[in-house]
PDB file of N, CA, C and O in Angstrom:
ATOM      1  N   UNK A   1       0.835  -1.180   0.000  1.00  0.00           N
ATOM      2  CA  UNK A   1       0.000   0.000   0.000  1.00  0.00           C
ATOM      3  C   UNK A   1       0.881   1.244   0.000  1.00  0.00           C
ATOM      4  O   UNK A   1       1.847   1.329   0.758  1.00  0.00           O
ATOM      5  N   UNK A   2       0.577   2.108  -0.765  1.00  0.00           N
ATOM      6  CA  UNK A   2       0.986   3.278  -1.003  1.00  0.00           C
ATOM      7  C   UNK A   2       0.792   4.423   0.219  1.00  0.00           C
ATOM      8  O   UNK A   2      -0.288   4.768   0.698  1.00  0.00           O
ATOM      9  N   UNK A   3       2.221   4.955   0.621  1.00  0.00           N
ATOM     10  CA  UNK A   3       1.752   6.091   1.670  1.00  0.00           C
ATOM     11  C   UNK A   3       1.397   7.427   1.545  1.00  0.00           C
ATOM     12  O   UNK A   3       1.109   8.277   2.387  1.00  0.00           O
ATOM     13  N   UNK A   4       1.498   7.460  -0.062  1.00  0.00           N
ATOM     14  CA  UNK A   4       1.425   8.582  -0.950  1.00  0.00           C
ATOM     15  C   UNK A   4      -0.435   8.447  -0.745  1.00  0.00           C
ATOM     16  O   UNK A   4      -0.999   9.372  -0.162  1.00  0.00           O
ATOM     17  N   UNK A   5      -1.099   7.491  -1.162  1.00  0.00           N
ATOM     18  CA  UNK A   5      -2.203   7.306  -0.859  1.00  0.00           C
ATOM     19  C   UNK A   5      -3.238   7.614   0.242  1.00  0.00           C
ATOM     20  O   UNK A   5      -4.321   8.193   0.154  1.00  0.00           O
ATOM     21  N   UNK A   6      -2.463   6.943   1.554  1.00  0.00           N
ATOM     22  CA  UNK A   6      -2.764   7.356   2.743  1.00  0.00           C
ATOM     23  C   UNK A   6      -2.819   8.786   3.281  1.00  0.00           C
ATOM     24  O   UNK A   6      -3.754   9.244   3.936  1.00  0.00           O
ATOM     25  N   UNK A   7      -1.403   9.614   2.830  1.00  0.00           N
ATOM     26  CA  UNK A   7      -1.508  10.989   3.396  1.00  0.00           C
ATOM     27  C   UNK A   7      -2.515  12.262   2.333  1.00  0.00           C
ATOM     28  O   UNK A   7      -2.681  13.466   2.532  1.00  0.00           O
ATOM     29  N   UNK A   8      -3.063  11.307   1.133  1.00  0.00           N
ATOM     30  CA  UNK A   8      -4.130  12.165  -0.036  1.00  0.00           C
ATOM     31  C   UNK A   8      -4.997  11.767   0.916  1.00  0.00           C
ATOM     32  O   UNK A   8      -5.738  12.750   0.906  1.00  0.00           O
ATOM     33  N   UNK A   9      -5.297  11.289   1.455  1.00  0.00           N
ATOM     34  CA  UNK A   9      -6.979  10.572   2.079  1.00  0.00           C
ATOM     35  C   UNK A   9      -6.691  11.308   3.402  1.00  0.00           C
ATOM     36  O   UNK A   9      -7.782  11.560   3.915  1.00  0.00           O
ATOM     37  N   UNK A  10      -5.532  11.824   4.280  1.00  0.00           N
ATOM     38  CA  UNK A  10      -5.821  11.892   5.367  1.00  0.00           C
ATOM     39  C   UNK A  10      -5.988  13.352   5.016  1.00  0.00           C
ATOM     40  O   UNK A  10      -6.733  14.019   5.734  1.00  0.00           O
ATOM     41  N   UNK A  11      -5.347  13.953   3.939  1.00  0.00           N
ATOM     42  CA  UNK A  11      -5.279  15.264   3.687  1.00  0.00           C
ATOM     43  C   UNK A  11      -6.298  15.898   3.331  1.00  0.00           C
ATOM     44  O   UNK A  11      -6.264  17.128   3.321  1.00  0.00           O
ATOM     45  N   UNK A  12      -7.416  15.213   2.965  1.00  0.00           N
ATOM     46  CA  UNK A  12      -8.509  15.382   2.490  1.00  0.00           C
ATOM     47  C   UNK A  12      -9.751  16.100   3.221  1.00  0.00           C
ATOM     48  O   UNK A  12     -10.816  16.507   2.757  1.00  0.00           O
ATOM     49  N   UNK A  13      -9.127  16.113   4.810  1.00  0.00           N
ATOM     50  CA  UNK A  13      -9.573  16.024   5.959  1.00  0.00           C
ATOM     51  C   UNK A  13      -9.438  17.902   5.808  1.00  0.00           C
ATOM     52  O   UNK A  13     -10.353  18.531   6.339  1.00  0.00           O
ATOM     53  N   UNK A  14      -8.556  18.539   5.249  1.00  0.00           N
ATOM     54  CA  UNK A  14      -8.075  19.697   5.958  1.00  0.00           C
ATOM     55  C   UNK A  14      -9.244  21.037   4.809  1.00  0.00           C
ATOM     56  O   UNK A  14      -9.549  22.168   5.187  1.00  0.00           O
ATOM     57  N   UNK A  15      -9.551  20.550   3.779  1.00  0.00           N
ATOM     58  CA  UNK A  15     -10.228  21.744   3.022  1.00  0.00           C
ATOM     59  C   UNK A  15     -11.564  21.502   3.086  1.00  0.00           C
ATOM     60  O   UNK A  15     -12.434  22.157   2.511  1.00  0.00           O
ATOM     61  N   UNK A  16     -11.794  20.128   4.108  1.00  0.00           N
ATOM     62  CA  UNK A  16     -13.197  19.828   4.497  1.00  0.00           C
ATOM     63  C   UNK A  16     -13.266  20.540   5.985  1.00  0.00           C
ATOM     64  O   UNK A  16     -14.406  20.969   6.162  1.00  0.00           O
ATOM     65  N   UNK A  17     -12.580  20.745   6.875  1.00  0.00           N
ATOM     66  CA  UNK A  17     -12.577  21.577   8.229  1.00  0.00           C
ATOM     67  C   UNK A  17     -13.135  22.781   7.501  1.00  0.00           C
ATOM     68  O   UNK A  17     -14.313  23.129   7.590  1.00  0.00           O
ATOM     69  N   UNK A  18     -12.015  23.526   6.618  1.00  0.00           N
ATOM     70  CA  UNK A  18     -12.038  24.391   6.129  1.00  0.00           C
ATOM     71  C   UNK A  18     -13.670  25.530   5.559  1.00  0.00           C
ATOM     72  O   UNK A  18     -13.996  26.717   5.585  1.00  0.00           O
ATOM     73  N   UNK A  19     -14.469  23.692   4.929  1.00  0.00           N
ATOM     74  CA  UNK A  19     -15.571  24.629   4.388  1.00  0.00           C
ATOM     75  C   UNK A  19     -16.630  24.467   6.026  1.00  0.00           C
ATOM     76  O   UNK A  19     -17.271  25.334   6.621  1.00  0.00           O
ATOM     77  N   UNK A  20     -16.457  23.168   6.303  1.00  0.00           N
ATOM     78  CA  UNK A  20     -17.182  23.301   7.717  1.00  0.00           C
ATOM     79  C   UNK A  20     -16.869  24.803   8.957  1.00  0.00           C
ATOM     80  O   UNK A  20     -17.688  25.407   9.650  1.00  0.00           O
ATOM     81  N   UNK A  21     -15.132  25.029   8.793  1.00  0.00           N
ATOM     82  CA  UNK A  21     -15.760  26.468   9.266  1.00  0.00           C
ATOM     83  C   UNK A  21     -16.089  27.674   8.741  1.00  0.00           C
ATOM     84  O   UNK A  21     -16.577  28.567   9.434  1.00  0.00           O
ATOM     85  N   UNK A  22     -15.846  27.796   7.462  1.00  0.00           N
ATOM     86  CA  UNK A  22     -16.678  28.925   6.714  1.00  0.00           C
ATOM     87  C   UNK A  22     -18.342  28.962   7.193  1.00  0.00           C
ATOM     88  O   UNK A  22     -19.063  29.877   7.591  1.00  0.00           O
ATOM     89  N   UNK A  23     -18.595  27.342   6.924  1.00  0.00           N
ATOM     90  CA  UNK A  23     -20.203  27.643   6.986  1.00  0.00           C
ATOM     91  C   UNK A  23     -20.440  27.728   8.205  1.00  0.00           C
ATOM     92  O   UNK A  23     -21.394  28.501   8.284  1.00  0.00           O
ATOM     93  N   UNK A  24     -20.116  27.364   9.332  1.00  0.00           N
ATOM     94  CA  UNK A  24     -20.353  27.602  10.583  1.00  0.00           C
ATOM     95  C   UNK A  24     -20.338  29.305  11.378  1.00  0.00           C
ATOM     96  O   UNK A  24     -20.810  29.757  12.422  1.00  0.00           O
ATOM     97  N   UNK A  25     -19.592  29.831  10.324  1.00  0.00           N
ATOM     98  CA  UNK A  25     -19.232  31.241  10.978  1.00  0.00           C
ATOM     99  C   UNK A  25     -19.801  31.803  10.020  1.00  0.00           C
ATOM    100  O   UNK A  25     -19.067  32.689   9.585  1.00  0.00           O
ATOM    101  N   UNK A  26     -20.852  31.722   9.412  1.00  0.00           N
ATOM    102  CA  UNK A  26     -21.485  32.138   8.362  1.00  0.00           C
ATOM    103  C   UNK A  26     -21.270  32.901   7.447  1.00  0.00           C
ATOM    104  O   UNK A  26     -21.743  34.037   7.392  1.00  0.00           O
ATOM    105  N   UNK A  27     -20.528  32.393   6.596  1.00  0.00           N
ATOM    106  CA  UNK A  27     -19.920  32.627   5.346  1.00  0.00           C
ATOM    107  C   UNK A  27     -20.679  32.038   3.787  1.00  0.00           C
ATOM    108  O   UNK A  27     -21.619  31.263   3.614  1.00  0.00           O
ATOM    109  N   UNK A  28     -20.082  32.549   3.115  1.00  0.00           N
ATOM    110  CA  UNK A  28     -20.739  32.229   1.581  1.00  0.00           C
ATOM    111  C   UNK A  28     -20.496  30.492   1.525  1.00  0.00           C
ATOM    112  O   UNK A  28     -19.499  29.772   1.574  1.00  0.00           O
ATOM    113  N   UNK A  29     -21.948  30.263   1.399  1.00  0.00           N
ATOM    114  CA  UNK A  29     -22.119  28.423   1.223  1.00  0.00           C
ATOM    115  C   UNK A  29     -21.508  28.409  -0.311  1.00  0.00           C
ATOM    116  O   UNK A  29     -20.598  27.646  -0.634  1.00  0.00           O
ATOM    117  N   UNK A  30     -21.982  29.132  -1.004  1.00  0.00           N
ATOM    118  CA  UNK A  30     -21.501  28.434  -2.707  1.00  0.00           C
ATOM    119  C   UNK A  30     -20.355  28.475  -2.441  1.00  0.00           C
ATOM    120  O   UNK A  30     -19.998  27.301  -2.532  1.00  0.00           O
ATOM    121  N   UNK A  31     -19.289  29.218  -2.091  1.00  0.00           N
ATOM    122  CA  UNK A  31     -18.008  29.271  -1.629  1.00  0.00           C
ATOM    123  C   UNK A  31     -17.123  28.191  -0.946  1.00  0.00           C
ATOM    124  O   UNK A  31     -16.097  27.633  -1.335  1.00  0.00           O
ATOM    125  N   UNK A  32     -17.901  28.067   0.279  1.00  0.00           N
ATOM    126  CA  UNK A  32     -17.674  26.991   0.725  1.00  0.00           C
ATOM    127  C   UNK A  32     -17.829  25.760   0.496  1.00  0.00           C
ATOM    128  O   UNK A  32     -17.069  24.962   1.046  1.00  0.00           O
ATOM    129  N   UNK A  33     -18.915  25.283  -0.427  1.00  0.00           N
ATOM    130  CA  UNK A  33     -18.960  24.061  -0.955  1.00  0.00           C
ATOM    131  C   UNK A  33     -18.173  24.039  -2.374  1.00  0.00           C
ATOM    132  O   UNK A  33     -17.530  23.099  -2.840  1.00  0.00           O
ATOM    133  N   UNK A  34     -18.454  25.672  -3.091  1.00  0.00           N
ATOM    134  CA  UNK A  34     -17.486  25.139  -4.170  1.00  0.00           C
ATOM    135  C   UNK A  34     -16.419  25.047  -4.520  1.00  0.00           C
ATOM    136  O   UNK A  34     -16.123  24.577  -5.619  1.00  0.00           O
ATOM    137  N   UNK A  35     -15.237  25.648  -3.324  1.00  0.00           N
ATOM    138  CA  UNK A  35     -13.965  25.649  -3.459  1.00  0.00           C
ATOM    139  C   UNK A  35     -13.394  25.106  -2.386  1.00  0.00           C
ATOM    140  O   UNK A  35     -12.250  24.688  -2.562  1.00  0.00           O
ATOM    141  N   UNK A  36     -14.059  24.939  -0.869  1.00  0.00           N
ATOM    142  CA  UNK A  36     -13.910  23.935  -0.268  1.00  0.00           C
ATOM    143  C   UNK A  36     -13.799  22.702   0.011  1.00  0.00           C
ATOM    144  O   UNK A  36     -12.869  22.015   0.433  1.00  0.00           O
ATOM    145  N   UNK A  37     -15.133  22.445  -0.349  1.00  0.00           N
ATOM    146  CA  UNK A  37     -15.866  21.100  -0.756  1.00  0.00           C
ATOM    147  C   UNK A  37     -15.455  20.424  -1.852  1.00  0.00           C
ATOM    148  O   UNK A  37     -15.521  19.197  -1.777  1.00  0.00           O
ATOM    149  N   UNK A  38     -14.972  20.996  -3.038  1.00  0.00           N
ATOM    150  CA  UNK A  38     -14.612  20.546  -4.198  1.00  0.00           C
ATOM    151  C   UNK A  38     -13.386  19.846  -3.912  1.00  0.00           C
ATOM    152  O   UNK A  38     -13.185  18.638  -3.788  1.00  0.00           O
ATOM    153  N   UNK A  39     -12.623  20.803  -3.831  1.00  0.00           N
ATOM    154  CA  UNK A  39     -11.229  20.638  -3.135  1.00  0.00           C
ATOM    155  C   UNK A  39     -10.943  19.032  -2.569  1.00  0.00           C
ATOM    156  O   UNK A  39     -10.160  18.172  -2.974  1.00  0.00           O
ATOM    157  N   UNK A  40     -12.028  19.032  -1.348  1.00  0.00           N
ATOM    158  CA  UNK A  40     -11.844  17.879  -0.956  1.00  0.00           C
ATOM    159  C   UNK A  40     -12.045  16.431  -1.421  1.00  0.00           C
ATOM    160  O   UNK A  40     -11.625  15.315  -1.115  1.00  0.00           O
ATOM    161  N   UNK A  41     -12.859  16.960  -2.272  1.00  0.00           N
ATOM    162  CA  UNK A  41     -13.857  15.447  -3.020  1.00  0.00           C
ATOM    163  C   UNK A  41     -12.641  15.117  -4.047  1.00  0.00           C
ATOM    164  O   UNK A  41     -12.369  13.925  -4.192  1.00  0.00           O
ATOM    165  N   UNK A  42     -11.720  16.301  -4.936  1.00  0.00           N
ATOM    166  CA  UNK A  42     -11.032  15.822  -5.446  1.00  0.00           C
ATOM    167  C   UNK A  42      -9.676  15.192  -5.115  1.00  0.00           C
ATOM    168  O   UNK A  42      -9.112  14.389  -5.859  1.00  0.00           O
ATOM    169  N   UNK A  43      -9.110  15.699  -3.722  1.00  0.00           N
ATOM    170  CA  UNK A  43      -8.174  15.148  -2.920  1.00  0.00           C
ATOM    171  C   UNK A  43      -8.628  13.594  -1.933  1.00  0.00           C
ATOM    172  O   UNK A  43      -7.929  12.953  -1.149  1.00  0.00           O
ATOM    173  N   UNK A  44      -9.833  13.409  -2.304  1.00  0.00           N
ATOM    174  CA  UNK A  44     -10.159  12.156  -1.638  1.00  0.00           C
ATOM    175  C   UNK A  44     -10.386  11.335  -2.450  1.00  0.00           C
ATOM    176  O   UNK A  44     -10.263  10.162  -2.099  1.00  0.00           O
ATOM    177  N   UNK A  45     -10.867  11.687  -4.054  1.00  0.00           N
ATOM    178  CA  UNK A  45     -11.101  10.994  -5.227  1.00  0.00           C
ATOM    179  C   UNK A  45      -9.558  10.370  -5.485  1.00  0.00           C
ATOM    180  O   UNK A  45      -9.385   9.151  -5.508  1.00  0.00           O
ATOM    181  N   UNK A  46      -8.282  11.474  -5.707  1.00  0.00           N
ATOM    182  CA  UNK A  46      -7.361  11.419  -5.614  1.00  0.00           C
ATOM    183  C   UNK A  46      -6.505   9.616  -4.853  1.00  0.00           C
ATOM    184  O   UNK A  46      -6.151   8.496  -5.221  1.00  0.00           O
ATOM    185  N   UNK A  47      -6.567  10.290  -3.921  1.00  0.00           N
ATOM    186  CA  UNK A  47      -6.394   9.178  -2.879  1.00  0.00           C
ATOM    187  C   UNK A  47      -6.797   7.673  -3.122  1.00  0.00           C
ATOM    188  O   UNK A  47      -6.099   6.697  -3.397  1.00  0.00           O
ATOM    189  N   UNK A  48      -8.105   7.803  -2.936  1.00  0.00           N
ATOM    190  CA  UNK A  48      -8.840   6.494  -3.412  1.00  0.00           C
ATOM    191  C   UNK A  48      -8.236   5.680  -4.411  1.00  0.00           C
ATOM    192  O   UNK A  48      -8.003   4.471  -4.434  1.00  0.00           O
ATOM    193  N   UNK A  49      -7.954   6.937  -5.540  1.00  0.00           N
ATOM    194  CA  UNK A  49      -7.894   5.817  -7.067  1.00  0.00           C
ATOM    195  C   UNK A  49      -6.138   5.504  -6.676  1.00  0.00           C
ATOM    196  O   UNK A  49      -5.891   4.317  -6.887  1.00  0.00           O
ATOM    197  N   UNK A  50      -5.197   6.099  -6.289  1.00  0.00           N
ATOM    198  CA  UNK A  50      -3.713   5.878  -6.018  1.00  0.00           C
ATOM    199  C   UNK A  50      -3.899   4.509  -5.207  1.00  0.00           C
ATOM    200  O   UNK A  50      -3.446   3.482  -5.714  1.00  0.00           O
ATOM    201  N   UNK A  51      -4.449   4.463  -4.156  1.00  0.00           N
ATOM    202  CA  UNK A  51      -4.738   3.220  -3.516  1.00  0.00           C
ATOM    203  C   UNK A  51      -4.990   2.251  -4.099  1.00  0.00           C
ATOM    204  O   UNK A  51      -4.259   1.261  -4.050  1.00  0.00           O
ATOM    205  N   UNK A  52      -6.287   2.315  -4.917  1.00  0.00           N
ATOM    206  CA  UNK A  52      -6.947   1.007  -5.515  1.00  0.00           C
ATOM    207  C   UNK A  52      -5.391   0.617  -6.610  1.00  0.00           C
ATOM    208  O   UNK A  52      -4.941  -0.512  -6.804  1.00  0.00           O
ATOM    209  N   UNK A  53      -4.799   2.021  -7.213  1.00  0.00           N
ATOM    210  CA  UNK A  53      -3.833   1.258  -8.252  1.00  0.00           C
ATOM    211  C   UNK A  53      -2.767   0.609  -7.830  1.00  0.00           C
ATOM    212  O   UNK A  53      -2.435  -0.383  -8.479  1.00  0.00           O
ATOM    213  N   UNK A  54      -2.080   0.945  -6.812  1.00  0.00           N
ATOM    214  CA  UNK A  54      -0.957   0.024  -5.420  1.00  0.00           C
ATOM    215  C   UNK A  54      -1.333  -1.370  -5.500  1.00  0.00           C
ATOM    216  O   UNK A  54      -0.878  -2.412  -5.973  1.00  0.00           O
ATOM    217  N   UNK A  55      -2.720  -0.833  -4.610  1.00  0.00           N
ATOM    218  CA  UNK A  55      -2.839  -2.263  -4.439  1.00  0.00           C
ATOM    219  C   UNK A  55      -2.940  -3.616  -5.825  1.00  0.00           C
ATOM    220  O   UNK A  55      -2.283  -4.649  -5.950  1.00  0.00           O
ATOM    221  N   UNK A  56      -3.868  -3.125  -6.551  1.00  0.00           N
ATOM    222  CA  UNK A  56      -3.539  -3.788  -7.906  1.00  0.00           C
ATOM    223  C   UNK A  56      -2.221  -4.417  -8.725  1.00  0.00           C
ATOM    224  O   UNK A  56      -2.128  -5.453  -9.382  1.00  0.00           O
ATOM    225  N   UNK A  57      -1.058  -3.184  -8.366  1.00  0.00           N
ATOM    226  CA  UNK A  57       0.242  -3.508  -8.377  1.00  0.00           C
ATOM    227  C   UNK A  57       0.720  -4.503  -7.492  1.00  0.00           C
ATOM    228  O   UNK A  57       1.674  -5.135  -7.947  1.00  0.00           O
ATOM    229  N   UNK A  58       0.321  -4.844  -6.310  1.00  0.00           N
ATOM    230  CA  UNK A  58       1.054  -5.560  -5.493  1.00  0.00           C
ATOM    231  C   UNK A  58       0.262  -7.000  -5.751  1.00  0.00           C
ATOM    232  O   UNK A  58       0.868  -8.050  -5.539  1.00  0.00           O
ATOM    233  N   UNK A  59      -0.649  -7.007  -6.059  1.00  0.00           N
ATOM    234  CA  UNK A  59      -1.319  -8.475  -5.940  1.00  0.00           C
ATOM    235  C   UNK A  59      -0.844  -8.853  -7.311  1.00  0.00           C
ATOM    236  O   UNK A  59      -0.492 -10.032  -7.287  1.00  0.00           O
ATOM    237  N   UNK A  60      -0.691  -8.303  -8.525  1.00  0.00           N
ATOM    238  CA  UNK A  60      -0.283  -8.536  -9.688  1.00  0.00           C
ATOM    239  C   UNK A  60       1.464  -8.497  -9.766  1.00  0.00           C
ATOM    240  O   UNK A  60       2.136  -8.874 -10.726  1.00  0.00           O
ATOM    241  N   UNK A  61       1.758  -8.174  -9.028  1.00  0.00           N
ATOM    242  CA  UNK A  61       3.473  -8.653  -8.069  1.00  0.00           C
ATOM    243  C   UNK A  61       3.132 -10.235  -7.269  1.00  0.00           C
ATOM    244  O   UNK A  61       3.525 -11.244  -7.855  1.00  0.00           O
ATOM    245  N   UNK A  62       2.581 -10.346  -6.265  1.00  0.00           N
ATOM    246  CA  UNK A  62       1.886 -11.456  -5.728  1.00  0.00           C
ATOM    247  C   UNK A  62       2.001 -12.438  -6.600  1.00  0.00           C
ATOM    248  O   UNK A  62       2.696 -13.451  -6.526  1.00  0.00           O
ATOM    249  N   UNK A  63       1.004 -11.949  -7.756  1.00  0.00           N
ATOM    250  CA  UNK A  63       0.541 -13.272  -8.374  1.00  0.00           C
ATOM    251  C   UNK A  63       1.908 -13.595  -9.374  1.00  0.00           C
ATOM    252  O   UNK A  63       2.131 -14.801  -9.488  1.00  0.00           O
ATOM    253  N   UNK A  64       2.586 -12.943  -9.904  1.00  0.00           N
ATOM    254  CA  UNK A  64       3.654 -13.094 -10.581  1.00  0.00           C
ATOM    255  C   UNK A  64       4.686 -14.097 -10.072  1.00  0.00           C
ATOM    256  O   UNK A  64       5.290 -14.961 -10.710  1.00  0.00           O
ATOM    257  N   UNK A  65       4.755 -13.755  -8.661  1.00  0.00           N
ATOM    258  CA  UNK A  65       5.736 -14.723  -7.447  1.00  0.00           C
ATOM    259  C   UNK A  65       5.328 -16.188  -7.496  1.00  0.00           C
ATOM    260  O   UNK A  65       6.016 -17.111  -7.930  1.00  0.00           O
ATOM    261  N   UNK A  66       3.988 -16.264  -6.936  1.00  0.00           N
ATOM    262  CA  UNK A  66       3.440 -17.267  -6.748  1.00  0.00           C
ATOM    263  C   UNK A  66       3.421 -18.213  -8.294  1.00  0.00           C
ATOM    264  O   UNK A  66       3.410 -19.430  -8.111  1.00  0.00           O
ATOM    265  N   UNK A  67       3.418 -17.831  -9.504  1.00  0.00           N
ATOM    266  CA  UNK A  67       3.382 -18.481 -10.497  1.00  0.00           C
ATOM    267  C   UNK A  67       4.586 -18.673 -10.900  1.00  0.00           C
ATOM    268  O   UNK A  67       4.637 -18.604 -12.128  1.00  0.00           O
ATOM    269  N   UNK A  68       5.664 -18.901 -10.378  1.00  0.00           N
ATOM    270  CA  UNK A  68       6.760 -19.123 -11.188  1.00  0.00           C
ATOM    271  C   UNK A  68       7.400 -19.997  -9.642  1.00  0.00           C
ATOM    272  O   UNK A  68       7.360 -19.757  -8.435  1.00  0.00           O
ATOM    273  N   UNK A  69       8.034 -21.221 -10.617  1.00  0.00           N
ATOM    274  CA  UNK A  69       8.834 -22.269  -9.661  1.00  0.00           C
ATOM    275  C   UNK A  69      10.391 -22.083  -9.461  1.00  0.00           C
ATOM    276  O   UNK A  69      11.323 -21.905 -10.245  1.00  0.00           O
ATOM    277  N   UNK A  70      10.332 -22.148  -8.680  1.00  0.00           N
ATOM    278  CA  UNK A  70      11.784 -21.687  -7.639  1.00  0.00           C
ATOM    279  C   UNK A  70      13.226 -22.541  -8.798  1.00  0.00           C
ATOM    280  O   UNK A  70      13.338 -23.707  -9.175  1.00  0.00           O
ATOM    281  N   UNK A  71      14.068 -21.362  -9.036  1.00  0.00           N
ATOM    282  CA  UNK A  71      15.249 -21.895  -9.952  1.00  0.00           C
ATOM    283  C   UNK A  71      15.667 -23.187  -9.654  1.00  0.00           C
ATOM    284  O   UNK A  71      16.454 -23.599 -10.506  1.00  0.00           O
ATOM    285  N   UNK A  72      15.297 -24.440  -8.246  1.00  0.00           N
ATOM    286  CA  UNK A  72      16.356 -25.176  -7.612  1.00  0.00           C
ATOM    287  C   UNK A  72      15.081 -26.228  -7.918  1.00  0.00           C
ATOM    288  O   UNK A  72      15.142 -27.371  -7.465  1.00  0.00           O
ATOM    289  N   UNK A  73      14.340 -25.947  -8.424  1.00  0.00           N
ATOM    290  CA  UNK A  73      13.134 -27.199  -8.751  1.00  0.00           C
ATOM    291  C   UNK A  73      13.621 -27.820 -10.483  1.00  0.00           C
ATOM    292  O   UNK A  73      13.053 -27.180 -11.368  1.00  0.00           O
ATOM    293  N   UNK A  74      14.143 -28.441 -10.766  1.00  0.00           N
ATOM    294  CA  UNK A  74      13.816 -29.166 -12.567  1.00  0.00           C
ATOM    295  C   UNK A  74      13.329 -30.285 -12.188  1.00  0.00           C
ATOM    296  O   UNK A  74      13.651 -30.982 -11.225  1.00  0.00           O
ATOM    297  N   UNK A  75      12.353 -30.479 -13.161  1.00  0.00           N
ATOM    298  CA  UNK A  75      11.383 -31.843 -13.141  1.00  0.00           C
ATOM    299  C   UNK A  75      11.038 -32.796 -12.186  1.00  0.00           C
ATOM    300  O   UNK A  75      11.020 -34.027 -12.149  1.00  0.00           O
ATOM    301  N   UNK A  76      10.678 -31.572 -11.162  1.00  0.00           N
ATOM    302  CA  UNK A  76      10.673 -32.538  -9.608  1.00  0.00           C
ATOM    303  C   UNK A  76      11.797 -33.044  -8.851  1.00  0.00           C
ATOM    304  O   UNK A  76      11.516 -33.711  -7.855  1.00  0.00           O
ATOM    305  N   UNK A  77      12.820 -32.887  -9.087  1.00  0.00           N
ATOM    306  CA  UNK A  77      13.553 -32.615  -8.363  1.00  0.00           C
ATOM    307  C   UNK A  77      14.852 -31.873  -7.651  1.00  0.00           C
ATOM    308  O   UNK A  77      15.833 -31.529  -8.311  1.00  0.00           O
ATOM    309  N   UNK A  78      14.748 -31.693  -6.376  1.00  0.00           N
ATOM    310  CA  UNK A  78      15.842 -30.319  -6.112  1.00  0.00           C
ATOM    311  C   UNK A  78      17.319 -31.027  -6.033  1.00  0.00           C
ATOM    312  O   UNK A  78      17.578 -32.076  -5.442  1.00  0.00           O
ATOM    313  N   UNK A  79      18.214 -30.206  -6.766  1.00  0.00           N
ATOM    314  CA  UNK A  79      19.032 -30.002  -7.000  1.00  0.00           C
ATOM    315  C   UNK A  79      19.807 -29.013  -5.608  1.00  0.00           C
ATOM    316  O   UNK A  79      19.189 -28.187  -4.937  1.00  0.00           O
ATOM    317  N   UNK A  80      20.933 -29.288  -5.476  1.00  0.00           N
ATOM    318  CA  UNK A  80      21.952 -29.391  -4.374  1.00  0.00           C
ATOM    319  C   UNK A  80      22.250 -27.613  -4.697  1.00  0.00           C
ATOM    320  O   UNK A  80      23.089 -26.998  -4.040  1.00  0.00           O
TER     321      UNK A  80
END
């Protein structure tokens, strides 16, 4: 898993405070949802898809390992 991934998703956290305190201190909502809010959906969209592609990489690493027989195996038997 990617940590590049992890810190887009945790970061995602900070332009969402952001519109939550605009609107709380009553400030412009289109504002806040549209450059706030946006912000975040795309730094969490972000995140998400980096993740899903890691992981994809690593199981398709995985499976690469697992399909191939160890250099010290010929035709059943190991060699010294």
């Amino acid at each position: 898993m990617s940590p590049l991934a992890w810190v887009l998703l945790i970061q995602a956290c900070t332009p969402a405070a952001d519109m939550i305190t605009i609107l709380a201190h009553d400030g412009s909502t289109s504002a806040a949802i549209g450059i706030h809010g946006a912000t975040a959906a795309v730094v969490l969209a972000t995140g998400c898809l980096v993740l899903r592609e890691t992981s994809k990489q690593i199981r398709s690493a995985d499976a690469d390992v697992i399909g191939q027989v160890p250099p010290s195996r010929e035709e059943g038997r190991l060699t010294p």
